[in-house]
N, C-alpha and C positions, 0 to 999 in steps of 0.2 A: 619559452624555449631557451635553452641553454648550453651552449658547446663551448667544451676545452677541448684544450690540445697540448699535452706535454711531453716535451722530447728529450733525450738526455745521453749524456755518453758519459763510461767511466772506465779508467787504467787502473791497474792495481797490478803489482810484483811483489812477489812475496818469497822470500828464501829461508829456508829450515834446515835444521841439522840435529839428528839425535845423536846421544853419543854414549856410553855402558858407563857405570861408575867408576870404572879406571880411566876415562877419558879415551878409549877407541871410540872410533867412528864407528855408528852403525848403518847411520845411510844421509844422505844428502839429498833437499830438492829445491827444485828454482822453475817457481811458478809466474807467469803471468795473462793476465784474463781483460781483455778488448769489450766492451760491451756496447751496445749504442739502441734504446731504447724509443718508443713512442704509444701512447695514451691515447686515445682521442675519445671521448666520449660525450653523445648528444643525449638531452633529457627535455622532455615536451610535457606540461599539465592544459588539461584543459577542465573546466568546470562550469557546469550548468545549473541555475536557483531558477525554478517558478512557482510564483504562486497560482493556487488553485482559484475557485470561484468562492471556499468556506473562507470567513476567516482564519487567520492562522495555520492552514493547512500548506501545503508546500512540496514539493519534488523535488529533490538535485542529483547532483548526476555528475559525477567525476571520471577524469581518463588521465592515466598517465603512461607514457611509453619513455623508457628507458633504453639509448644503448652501451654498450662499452667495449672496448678494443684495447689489449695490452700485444705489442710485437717489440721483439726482441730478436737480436743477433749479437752474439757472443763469439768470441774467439780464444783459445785454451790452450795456451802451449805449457806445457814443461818438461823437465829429466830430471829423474829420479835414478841417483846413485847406488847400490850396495855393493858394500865390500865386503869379500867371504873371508873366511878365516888365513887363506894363504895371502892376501892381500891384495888379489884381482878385483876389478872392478867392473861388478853389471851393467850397465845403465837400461834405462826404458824411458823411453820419449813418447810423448801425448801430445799430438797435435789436432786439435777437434775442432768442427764450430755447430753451434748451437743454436738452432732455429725454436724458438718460440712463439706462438699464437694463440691468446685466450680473446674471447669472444663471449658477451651474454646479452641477451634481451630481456626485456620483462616490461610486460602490460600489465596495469590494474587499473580495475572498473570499478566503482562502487558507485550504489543507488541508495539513496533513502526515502522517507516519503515520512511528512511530520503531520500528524492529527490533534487539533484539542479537545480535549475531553472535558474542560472547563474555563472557567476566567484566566487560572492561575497555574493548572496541570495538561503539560502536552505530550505525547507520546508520537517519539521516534520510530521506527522500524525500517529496517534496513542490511546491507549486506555488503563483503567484497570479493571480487572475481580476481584471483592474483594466479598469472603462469609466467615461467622463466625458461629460459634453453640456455646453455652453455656447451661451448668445446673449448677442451686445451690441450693443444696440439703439441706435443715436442720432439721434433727432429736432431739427433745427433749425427755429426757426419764425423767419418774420419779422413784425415790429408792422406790420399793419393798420390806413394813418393814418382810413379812413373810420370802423372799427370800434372804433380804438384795444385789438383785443384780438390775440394772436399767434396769427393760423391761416392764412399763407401760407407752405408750406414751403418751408424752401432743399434743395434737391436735392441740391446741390452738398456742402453741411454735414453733411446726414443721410446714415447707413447703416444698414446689419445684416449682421452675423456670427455664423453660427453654426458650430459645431467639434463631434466626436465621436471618443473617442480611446477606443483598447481597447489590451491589451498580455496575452500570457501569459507567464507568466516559472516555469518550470517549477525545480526545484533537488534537488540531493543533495547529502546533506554526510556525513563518516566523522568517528566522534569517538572520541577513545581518555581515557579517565580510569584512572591509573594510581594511586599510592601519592603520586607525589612531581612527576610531572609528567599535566598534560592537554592533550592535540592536537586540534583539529579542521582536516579539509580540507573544502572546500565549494566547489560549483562551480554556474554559473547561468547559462540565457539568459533573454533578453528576446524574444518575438515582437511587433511591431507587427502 
């Protein structure tokens, strides 16, 4: 089993200016963006070998569960200037924050089971059971100048996604181990 944990924060400011080939200004903006992030995610294998009562025959039996967790919150100020040809000046201010939430699991099974068919040739047979779910979540709010707090959403900003993936992938493989050389063929699909 194996858990991380990564957390992180990042400032950035950023200022631009276009401006026409005669050197007017076309518009000005002065951005900056607050972030503060956190990762966590656990991963667990577990694995099973037994031998049978033939020689060389055999059973195993694999599990793995996966999880993972990305959250974020973000904060987005800027003003964005444009000046019209009489020389007024527009401005439009962007005050947001930014809820993020992605989330996925995933389990895989797989079984095998190994036969010899000789001194020197054994044959595999086997499969794996792999399913996944995700959602990611994005909240965009806009600053509330009565309330000054962020609980107007942007619709347009925010989403959700969610995904569920399965797959079996069944396999055989022939193996030869000799004195001086070892072969294997192996062959496999994949079902979505």
């Amino acid at each position: 089993t194996n858990f991380f944990a990564n957390k992180g924060r990042s400032f950035s400011t950023t200022k631009a200016t276009s401006e026409s080939l005669t050197g007017k200004l076309i518009n000005a903006s002065d951005n900056t963006l607050n972030d503060e992030r956190s990762s966590p995610s656990l991963n667990t294998n577990l694995h099973i070998n037994r031998r049978l009562n033939k020689r060389g025959s055999g059973l195993s039996l694999g599990l793995n569960w996966s999880t993972m967790s990305n959250k974020s919150l973000s904060l987005n100020n800027s003003i964005n200037l444009f000046p019209d040809l009489s020389g007024s000046v527009t401005s439009d201010t962007l005050d947001q924050q930014m809820n993020n939430n992605d989330d996925n699991n995933t389990v895989n099974v797989s079984l095998q089971y190994s036969e010899p068919l000789s001194k020197t040739v054994n044959v595999v047979v086997g499969g794996n059971l792999s399913t996944s779910a995700g959602t990611s979540q994005r909240k965009t709010y806009n600053r509330d100048p009565l309330t000054g707090k962020y609980s107007e959403t942007d619709s347009a900003l925010s989403n959700t996604f969610k995904s569920k993936n399965q797959s079996i992938a069944p396999s055989v493989s022939f193996n030869y181990q000799g004195k001086k050389l070892s072969a294997s063929v192996c062959n496999g699909f994949n079902f979505f």
